[in-house]
C-alpha positions as CSV (number, residue, x, y, z in Angstrom):
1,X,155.4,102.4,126.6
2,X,154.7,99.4,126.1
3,X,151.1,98.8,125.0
4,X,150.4,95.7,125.4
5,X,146.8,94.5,126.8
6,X,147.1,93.1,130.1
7,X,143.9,93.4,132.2
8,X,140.3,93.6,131.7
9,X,137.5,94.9,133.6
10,X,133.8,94.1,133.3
11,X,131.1,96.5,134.9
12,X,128.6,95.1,136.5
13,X,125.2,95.7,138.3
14,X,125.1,93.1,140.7
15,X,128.3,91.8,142.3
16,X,126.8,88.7,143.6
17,X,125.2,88.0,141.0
18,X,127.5,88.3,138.4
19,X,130.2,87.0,140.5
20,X,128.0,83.6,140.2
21,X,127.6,83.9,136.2
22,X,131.2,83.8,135.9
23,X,132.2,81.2,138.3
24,X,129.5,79.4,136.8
25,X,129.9,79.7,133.3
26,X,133.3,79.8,132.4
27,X,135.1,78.3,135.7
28,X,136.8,81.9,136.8
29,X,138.0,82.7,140.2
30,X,136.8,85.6,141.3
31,X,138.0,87.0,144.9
32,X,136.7,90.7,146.4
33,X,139.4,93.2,147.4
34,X,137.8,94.6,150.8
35,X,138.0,98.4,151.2
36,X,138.4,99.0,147.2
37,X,135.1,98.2,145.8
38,X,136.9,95.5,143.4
39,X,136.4,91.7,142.5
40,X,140.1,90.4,140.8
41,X,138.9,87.9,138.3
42,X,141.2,84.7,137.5
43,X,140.6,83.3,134.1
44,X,144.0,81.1,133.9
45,X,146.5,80.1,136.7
46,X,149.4,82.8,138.1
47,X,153.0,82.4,139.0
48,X,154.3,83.7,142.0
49,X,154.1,87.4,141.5
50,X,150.1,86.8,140.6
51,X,150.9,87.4,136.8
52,X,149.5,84.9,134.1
53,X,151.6,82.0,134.0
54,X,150.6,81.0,130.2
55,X,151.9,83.3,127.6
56,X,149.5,85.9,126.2
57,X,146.5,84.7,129.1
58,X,145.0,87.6,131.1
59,X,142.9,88.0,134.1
60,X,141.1,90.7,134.7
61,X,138.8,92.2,137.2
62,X,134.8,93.5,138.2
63,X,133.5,96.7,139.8
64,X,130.2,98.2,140.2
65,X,129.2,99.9,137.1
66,X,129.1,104.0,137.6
67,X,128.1,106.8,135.7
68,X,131.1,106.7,133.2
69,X,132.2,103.3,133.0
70,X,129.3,101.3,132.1
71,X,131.2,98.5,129.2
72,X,133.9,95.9,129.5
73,X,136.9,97.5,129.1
74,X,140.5,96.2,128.2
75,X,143.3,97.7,129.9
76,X,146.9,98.8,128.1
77,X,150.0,98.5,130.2
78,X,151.9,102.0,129.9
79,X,155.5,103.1,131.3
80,X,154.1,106.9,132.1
81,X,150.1,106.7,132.5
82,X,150.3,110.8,133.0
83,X,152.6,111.2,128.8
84,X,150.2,108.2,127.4
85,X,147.2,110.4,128.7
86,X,148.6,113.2,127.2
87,X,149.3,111.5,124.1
88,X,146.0,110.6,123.9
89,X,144.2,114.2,124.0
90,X,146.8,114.7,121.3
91,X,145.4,112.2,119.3
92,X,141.8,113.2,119.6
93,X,140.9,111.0,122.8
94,X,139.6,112.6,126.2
95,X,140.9,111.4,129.3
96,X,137.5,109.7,131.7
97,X,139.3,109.5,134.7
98,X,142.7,110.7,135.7
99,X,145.5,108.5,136.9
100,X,144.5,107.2,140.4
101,X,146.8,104.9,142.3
102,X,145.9,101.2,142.7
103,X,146.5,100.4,146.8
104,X,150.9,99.7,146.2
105,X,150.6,97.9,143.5
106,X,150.3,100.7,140.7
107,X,148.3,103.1,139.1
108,X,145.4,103.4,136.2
109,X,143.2,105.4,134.3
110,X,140.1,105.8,132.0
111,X,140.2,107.4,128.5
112,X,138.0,107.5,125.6
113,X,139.9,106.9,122.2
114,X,139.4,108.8,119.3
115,X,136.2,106.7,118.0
116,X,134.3,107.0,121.6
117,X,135.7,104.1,123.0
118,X,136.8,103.5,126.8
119,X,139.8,101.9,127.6
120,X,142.0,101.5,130.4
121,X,145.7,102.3,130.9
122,X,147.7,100.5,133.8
123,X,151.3,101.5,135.0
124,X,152.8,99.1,137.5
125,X,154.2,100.8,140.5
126,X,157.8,99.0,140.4
C-alpha cells in the first residue's frame, strides 16, 4: 500500500455556485463528469495521463454533499482498497462506504478513522 495522499474532495451544496468560488478565488479548473454526479477540480497543470505534473501537487474533485459525506475529505492511494478497509476496522475505524468502482479508471471508498474522521481511499484500476 502505498499511502500516499493523492486526491481531495470538497462537498458542496451548490455546484454552481461553488464551482464559481473556486474558479474565482484560487484560479482552479473545474470540469463536470456527466452521468457521475462529479466536478474534477484542477489546482496545478497535468501530464499526459491527467496526473500532477509538479511533484507532491494534487487535484482533487466536488460532489453534492449527502447524508455521510458532508467535510472535505483527502483521499489515500491504496494497492488493495477491500485489505486497507479491513485494516482499518482492525484499527478501530468503520468503513462509510464500501469500495465502489470509479467509471474504468479505478475504485474508492469512505472510512471513518479511529478519531471520527472521514477519509477517502483510491486504488487505481491498472
Amino acid at each position: 500500500m502505498s499511502g500516499k495522499v493523492v486526491h481531495f474532495e470538497v462537498p458542496v451544496d451548490d455546484v454552481d455556485r461553488a464551482t464559481s468560488f473556486y474558479v474565482e478565488a484560487f484560479g482552479w479548473q473545474l470540469a463536470s463528469m456527466p452521468g457521475m454526479g462529479y466536478t474534477m477540480i484542477t489546482t496545478t497543470p497535468t501530464d499526459e495521463q491527467g496526473r500532477p505534473a509538479e511533484p507532491g501537487a494534487i487535484n482533487g474533485g466536488m460532489f453534492v454533499r449527502e447524508a455521510d459525506l458532508t467535510t472535505p475529505m483527502i483521499t489515500i492511494d491504496v494497492a488493495d482498497l477491500d485489505a486497507a478497509l479491513a485494516k482499518v476496522e482492525e484499527l478501530g475505524g468503520s468503513v462509510v462506504r464500501p469500495k465502489f468502482p470509479v467509471g474504468d479508471m479505478g475504485f474508492a471508498g469512505y472510512f471513518r478513522d479511529s478519531e471520527g474522521n472521514l477519509l477517502g481511499l483510491w486504488q487505481s484500476a491498472t
